[in-house]
Structures are given as structure tokens and as C-alpha cells.
VEXMISE-427997 format. One line per 5 residues: number of its first residue (from 0); for each residue x, y, z of C-alpha. Coordinates in nm, 2 decimals. Last residue first. Layout:
N
NUM	X,Y,Z | ...
***
This chain:
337
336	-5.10,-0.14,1.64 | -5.01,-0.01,2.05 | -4.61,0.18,1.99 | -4.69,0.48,2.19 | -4.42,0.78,2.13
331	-4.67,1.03,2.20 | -4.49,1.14,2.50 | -4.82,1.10,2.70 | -4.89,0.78,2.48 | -4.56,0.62,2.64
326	-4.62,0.68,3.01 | -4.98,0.47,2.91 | -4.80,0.21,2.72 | -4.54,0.14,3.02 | -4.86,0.04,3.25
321	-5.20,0.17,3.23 | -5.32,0.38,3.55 | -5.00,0.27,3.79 | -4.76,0.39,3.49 | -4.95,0.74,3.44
316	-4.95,0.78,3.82 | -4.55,0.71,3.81 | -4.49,0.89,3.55 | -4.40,1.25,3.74 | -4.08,1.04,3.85
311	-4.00,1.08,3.52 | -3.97,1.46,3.49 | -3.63,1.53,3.57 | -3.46,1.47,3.25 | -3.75,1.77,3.09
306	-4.08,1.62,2.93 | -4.23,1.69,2.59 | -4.03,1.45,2.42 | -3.89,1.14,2.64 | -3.59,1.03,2.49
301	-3.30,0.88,2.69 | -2.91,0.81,2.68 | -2.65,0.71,2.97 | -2.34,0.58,2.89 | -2.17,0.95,2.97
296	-2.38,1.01,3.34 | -2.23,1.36,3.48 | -2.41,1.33,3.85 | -2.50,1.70,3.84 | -2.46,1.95,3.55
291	-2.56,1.69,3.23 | -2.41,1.68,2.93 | -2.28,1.32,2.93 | -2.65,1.17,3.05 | -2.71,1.26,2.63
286	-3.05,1.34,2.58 | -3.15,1.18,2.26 | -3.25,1.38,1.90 | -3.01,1.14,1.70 | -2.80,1.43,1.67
281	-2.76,1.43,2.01 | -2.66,1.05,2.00 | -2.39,1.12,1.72 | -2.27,1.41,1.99 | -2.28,1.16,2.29
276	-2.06,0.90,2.09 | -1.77,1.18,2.01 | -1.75,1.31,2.39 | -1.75,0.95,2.48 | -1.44,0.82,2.24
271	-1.26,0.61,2.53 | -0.99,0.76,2.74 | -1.16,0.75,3.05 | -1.24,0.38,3.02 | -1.60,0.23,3.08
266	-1.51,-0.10,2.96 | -1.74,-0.39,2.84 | -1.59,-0.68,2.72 | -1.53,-0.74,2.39 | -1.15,-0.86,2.41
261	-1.01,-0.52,2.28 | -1.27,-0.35,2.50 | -1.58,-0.28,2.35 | -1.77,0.07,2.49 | -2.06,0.16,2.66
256	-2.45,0.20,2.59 | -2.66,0.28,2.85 | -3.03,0.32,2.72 | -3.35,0.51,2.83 | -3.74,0.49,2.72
251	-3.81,0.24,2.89 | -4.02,0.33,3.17 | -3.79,0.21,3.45 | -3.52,0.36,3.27 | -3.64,0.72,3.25
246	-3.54,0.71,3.65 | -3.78,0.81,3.91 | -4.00,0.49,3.91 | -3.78,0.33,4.15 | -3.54,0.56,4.29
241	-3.29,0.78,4.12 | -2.98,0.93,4.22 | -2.81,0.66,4.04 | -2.43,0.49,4.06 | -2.32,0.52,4.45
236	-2.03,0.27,4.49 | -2.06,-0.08,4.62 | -2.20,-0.28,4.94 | -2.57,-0.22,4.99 | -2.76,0.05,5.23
231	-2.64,0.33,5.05 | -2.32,0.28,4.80 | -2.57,0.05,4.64 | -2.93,0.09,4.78 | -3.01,0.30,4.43
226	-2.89,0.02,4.23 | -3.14,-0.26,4.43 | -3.45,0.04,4.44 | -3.41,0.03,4.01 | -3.41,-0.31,4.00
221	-3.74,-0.32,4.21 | -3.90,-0.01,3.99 | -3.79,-0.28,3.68 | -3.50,-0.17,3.41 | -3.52,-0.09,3.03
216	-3.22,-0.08,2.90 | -2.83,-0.14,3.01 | -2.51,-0.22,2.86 | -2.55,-0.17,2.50 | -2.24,-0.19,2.30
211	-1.99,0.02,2.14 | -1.65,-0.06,1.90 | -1.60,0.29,1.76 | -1.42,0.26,1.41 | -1.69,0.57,1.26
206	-1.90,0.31,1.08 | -1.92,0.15,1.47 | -2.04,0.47,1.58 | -2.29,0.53,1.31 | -2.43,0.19,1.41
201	-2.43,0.26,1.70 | -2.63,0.59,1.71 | -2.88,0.45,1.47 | -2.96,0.13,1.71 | -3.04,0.44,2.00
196	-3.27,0.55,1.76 | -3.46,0.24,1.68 | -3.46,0.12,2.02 | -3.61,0.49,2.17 | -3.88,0.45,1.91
191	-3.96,0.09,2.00 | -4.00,0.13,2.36 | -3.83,-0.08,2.57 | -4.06,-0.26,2.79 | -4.03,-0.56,2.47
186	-3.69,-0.58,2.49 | -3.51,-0.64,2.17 | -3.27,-0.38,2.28 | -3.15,-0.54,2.54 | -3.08,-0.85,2.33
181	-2.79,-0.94,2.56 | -2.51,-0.96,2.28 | -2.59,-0.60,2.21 | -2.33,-0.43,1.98 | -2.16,-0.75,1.84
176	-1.78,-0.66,1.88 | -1.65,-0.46,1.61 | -1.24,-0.41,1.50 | -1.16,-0.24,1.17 | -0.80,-0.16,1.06
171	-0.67,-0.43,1.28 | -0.25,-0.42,1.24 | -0.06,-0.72,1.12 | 0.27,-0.67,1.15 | 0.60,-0.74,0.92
166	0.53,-0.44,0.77 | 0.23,-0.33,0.79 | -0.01,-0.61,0.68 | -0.38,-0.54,0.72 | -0.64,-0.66,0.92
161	-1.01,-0.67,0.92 | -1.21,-0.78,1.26 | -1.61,-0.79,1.24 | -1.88,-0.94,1.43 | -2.21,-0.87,1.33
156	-2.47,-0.76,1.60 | -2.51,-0.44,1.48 | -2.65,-0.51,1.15 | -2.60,-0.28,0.86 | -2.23,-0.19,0.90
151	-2.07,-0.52,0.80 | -2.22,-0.43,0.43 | -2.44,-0.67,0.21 | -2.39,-0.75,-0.15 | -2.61,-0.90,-0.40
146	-2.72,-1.22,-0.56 | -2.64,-1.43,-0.22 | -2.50,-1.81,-0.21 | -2.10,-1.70,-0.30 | -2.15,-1.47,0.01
141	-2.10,-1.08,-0.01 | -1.92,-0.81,0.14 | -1.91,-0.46,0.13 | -1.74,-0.31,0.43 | -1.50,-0.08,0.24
136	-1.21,-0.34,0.33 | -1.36,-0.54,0.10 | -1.51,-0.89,0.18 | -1.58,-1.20,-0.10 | -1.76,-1.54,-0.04
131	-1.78,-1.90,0.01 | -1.41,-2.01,-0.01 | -1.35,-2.34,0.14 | -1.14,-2.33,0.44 | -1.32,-2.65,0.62
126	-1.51,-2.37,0.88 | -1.59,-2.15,0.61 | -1.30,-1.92,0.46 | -1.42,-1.52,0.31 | -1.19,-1.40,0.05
121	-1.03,-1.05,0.08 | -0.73,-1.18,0.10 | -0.76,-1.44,0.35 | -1.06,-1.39,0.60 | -1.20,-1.65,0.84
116	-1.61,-1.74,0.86 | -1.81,-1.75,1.19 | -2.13,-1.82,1.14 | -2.46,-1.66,1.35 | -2.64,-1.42,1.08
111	-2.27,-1.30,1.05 | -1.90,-1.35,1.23 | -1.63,-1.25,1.00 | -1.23,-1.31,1.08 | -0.96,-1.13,1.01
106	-0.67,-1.14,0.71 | -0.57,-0.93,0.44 | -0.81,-0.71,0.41 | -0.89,-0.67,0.03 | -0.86,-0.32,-0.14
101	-0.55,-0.23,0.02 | -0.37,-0.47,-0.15 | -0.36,-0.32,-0.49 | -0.34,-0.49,-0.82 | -0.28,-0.19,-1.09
96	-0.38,-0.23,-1.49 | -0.63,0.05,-1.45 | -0.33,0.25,-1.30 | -0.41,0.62,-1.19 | -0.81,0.49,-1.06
91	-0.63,0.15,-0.94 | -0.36,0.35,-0.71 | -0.68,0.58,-0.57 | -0.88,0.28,-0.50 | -0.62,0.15,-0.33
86	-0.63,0.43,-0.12 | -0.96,0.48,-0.06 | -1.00,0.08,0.04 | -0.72,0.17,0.34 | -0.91,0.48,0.43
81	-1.24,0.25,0.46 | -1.04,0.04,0.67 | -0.91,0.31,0.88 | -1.21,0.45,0.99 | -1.48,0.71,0.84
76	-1.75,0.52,0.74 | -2.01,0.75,0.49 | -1.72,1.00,0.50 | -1.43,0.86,0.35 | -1.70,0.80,0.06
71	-1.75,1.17,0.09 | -1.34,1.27,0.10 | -1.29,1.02,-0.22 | -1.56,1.20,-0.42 | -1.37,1.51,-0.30
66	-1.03,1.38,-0.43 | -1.17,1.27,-0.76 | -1.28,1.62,-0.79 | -0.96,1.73,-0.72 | -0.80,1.59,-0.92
61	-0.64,1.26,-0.81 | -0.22,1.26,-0.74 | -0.24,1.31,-0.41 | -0.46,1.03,-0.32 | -0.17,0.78,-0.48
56	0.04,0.98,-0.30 | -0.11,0.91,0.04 | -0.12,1.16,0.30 | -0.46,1.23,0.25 | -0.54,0.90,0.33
51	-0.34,0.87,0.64 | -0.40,1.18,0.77 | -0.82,1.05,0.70 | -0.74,0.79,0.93 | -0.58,0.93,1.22
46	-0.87,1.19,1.21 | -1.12,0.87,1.28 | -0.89,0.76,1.53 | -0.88,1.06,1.71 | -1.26,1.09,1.74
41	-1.41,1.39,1.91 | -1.27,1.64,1.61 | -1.46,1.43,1.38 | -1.69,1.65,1.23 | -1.44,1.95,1.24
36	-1.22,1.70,1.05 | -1.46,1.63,0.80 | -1.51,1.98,0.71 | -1.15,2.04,0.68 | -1.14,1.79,0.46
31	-1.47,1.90,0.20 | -1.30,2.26,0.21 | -0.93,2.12,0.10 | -1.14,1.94,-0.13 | -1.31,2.20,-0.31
26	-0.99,2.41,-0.34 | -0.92,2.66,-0.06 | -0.82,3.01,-0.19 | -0.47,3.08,-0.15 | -0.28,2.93,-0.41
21	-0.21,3.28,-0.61 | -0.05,3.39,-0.28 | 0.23,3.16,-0.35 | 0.50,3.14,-0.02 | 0.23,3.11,0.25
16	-0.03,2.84,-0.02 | 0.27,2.62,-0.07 | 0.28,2.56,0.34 | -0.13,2.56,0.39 | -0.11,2.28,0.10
11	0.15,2.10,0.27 | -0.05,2.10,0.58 | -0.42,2.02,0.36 | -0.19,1.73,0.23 | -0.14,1.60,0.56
6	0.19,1.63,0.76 | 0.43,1.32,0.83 | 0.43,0.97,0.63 | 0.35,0.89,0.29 | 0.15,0.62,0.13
1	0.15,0.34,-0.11 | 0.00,0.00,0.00
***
């Protein structure tokens, strides 16, 4: 794979652009970076990618229309696999007759729809190392069975690990854990709206190279009274301020979701991306627990429109009268047929 190492191109641009005044309006894709990297200020690796594509010389080389339509489809999953796939792309786009590497992953493994399969070169290995289908590092991938591709972004509970050779080393350019290995939110006492966007914040995350997962959902008065006691009346440190039927929790319409650790459990580490995964929720209209003035809650999401964070022990009539459904048609959220 064919790059360079140091300053971006927008940094070697900003360099020519001092000593040639001519240069000095912004091209298209000198604008189209720069926006990206405002997006992505909150995720490192995401920015470590995109210096490494613009970096490369292959990418260099592309007019700079070719560079924007690059930037975008850098954009729709912005990690290091998808900059790898840019990048060969950009060789094969200056040399029809090219065979780049970055392309293909060069090894990893695939679990989907419940099968594991190993990678080799962009081929996809079943468990007797017979080839049964193709995977880019893009995320499109498709099974020898199947008239048309799929992508490791559309369900959250795929497993996904794509490596490539540096070197001597193999480095993960992409590494997911299945999102919600508990069926959380499959729960029938979470509400449907909430699942659905909560689901669209991690999956954007995982496009974006974060490796999430949901922790916890919707949760009982009685479960809620247990975490309250702990740090009180029970061994453990304090973790809510809310008693049964005064969290958004117990009327599920609330969501934890933490991060993978390398081995897929789940961590709660400082240096995790959580300023970056409570903006893609905000955008998802949820209140993110991250931007909150008291007991600073970063896992913590929840949607209750029409009501402020403090309203849900206000529910608890509501939820005596007619259940979850009843808290759910005051938000107008309810999910009867």
C-alpha cells in the first residue's frame, strides 16, 4: 500500500499556499477535509485515518474532484479500513492495470447471521477453508449463495475484525464486537422509538471505528431500588440518584451503551471516544446523560419528548393507571397497532 508519512496534504497545501499567494483560496477538497475533520474532532482515530489517506500519494495525485468524491465516501465510514480501500482505489483509478492490496483485508475473521467465517485476502474461509464469499475493506461483502452484496455496518450484532499487513505486523484496521449480545434492545418494555434511535447511534459509531455496546435498558422499579441501595444500604459505589419509578429507565425509554474492549468486554475507560458518541446520539434527538450538570452520566441516553430529565418520577400515576404504554402515549411515542 503506497503512502507517505508526516503532515497531511491540507498541511502541505497551507505551506505552498504562504510562499504563492495565487494558491490561496481553498480548493473543493481542501474545504470538503476540513469539514470532516471538524466533524470528527471527538474521534482521534477517525482523524488518524483520514491523515493517512490524504497523505497518500496515490490520493495526491487525483483531481480534485476525484479527491472530493474520495473525501465523501471517506465519510459515509470514516475508519481506517475504509481509508485503506480509498487508497487502493486511488492507485487503481491512476493504473487500470494496478493490483492493490488495500482493497482486500488481508486477514480477520467474520462473524454474521450466526457463522463465523475467516478472512484471507479478501476471501471469506468456512469452517473446512473453502471459499464461500468476497469482503472489502469498504465493508461490502458478499456470500458465493447471495445475488447482492451486504455491508458489516447494517446489523449491529455482526462481528467484524479486518487486518492489514504493515510491515512485518498485522495491524486491525476495523475491530467490532456485536453491539448488544444481551438483546436489550429487543426488549419488549423498551419502547420501539427509543430502540430504533439508540440502534442509529451505533451503528454510526461502529462506521466511525467505535467498537460500542448496550449495557443497560429498560430496568424494573425493584431493579431500580437494588442500584439506588448501592453505595447506600448495599456494598458498592453510589451509581443513580434515582429511585424506583424516578429514573427514565424504568419506563423504557432510556439506554446505557458503553464501549468494547479489545476482548469485547465492556469497559468504561476515561480515554474512550465519549465526547464523540454523545454528539452522534444528540443528533439522534437523545439526551445525552454526558451533558448533564450533576451526576455527569456519559453511557446514559434517553428520549422522552415533551418532558425535561427530571420529569420521570412524574410517570408514576401514568404507569400505575395503564402500564409502560400509558407513560408512552403522553410522549406520544406509543407503539399499541
Amino acid at each position: 500500500m503506497d503512502s507517505v508519512n508526516g503532515a497531511s496534504r491540507s498541511n502541505e497545501t497551507q505551506s505552498a499556499n504562504a510562499s504563492d499567494p495565487a494558491q490561496a483560496t481553498p480548493t473543493a477538497s481542501e474545504l470538503r477535509e476540513d469539514e470532516l475533520r471538524e466533524t470528527l474532532r471527538e474521534n482521534p482515530q477517525a482523524v488518524a485515518a483520514l491523515d493517512r489517506l490524504v497523505a497518500d500519494r496515490n490520493f495526491a495525485q487525483l483531481t480534485d474532484e476525484q479527491k472530493v468524491e474520495s473525501l465523501n465516501s471517506f465519510a459515509a465510514a470514516p475508519n481506517a479500513a475504509t481509508a485503506s480501500y480509498l487508497q487502493g482505489a486511488a492507485e487503481l483509478s491512476l493504473n487500470p492495470q494496478a493490483t492493490p492490496s488495500g482493497l482486500t483485508p488481508d486477514a480477520g475473521t467474520l462473524t454474521l447471521d450466526g457463522v463465523t467465517y475467516g478472512i484471507e485476502q479478501g476471501r471469506l474461509l468456512d469452517a473446512q477453508g473453502r471459499t464461500v464469499g468476497t469482503i472489502r475493506n469498504d465493508g461490502s461483502l458478499q456470500l458465493a449463495v447471495e445475488t447482492a452484496p451486504r455491508s458489516v455496518y447494517d446489523n449491529i450484532s455482526t462481528r467484524v475484525q479486518l487486518q492489514e499487513l504493515d510491515g512485518t505486523q498485522m495491524r486491525n484496521v476495523l475491530d467490532l464486537h456485536a453491539a448488544d449480545p444481551r438483546g436489550r434492545l429487543d426488549n419488549p418494555n423498551l419502547n420501539q422509538e427509543v430502540a430504533n434511535r439508540v440502534t442509529a447511534v451505533i451503528e454510526q459509531a461502529r462506521r466511525e471505528g467505535m467498537n460500542m455496546r448496550v449495557d443497560t435498558a429498560y430496568r424494573s422499579f425493584p431493579e431500580q431500588d437494588a442500584l439506588y441501595a448501592q453505595g447506600r444500604t448495599a456494598p458498592g459505589n453510589r451509581v443513580t440518584n434515582a429511585r424506583g419509578g424516578q429514573s427514565w429507565h424504568n419506563y423504557g425509554v432510556a439506554v446505557d451503551v458503553v464501549f468494547n474492549d479489545a476482548n469485547g468486554r465492556p469497559s468504561w475507560a476515561e480515554t474512550n471516544n465519549w465526547d464523540r458518541y454523545g454528539q452522534i446520539a444528540v443528533s439522534q434527538g437523545l439526551e445525552w446523560g454526558g451533558n448533564w450538570q450533576g451526576l455527569v452520566d456519559r453511557p446514559h441516553v434517553e428520549y422522552h419528548p415533551g418532558f425535561d430529565a427530571g420529569d420521570a418520577r412524574h410517570m408514576q400515576q401514568s404507569h400505575r393507571q395503564g402500564g409502560l404504554e400509558a407513560v408512552w402515549d403522553r410522549m406520544g411515542i406509543g407503539q399499541r397497532p
